[in-house]
C-alpha positions in Angstrom: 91.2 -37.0 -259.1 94.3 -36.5 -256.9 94.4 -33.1 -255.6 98.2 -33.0 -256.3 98.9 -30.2 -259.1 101.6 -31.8 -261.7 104.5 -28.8 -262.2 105.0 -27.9 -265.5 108.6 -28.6 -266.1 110.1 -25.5 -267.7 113.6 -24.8 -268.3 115.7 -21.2 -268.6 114.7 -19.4 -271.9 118.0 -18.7 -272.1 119.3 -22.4 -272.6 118.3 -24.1 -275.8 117.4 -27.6 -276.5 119.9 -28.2 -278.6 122.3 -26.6 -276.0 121.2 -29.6 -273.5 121.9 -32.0 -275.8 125.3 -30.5 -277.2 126.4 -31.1 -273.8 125.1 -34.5 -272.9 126.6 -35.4 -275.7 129.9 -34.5 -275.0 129.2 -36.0 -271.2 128.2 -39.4 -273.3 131.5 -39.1 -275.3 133.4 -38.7 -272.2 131.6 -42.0 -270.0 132.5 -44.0 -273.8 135.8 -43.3 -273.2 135.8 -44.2 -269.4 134.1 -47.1 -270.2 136.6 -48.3 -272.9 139.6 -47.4 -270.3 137.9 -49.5 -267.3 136.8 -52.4 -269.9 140.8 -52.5 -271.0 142.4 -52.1 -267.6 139.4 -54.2 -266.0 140.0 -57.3 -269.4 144.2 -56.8 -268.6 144.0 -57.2 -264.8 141.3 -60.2 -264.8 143.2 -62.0 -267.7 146.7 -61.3 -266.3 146.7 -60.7 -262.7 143.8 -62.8 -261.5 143.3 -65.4 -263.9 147.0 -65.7 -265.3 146.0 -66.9 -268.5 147.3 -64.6 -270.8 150.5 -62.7 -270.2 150.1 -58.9 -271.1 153.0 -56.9 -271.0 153.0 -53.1 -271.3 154.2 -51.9 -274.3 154.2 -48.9 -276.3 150.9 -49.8 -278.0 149.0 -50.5 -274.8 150.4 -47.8 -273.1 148.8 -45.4 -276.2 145.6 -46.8 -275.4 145.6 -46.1 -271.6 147.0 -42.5 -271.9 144.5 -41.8 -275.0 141.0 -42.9 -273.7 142.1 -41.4 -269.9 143.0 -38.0 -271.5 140.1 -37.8 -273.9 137.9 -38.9 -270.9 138.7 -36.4 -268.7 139.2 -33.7 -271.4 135.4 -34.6 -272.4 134.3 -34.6 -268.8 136.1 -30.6 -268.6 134.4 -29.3 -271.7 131.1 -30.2 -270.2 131.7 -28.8 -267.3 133.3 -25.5 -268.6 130.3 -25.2 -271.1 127.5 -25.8 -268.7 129.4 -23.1 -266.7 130.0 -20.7 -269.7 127.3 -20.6 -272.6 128.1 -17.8 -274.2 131.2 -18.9 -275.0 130.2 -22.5 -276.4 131.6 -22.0 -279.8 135.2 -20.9 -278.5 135.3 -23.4 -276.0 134.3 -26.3 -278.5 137.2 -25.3 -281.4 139.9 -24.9 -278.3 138.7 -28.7 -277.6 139.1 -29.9 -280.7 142.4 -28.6 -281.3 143.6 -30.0 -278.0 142.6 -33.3 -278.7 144.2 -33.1 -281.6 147.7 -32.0 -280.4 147.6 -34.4 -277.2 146.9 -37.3 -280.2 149.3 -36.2 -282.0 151.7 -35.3 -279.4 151.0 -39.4 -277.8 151.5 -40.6 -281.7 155.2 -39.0 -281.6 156.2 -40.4 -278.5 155.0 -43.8 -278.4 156.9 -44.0 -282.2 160.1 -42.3 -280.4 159.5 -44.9 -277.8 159.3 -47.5 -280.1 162.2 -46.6 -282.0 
């Protein structure tokens, strides 16, 4: 027997479990969008740049992607943050998330169409 005492690993009372994993999984959605930004800038500039095998140009669609998955990355990445800061206010902070996302889609919807138009 080891003399070493094992910690019992307790968390705040306050915090729930399901509070944890509300916010790891916004933390996961926001890495899934990084990832998907990195894995199409990373595809465009090995393919294009390096490799000059396929020529990529930037256009409206493209452009959509890069804005979209940045924004929702780092909005995702903020909400975490903001609710591992502010708990009591998860609820409020969650709803003023989801209707941000939705006008910054729809706001990037309008202007790639006015671009492409």
């Amino acid at each position: 027997m080891s003399k070493v005492k094992k910690k019992k690993t307790s968390y705040d009372s306050k915090i729930s479990k399901e509070d944890i994993k509300f916010e790891k999984i916004i933390q996961f959605s926001g890495y899934m969008f990084l990832i998907a930004l990195i894995l199409f800038m990373g595809g465009w500039i090995l393919l294009d740049f390096f490799l000059d095998i396929v020529e990529i140009e930037l256009n409206a669609s493209s452009y959509a992607i890069i804005l979209f998955t940045g924004i929702n990355s780092a909005i995702s990445f903020a909400l975490a943050s903001k609710i591992k800061d502010n708990r009591s206010e998860k609820k409020k902070l969650f709803f003023d998330w989801l209707i941000g996302v939705f006008l910054i889609s729809m706001i990037a919807i309008f202007a790639v169409s006015v671009y492409q138009w």
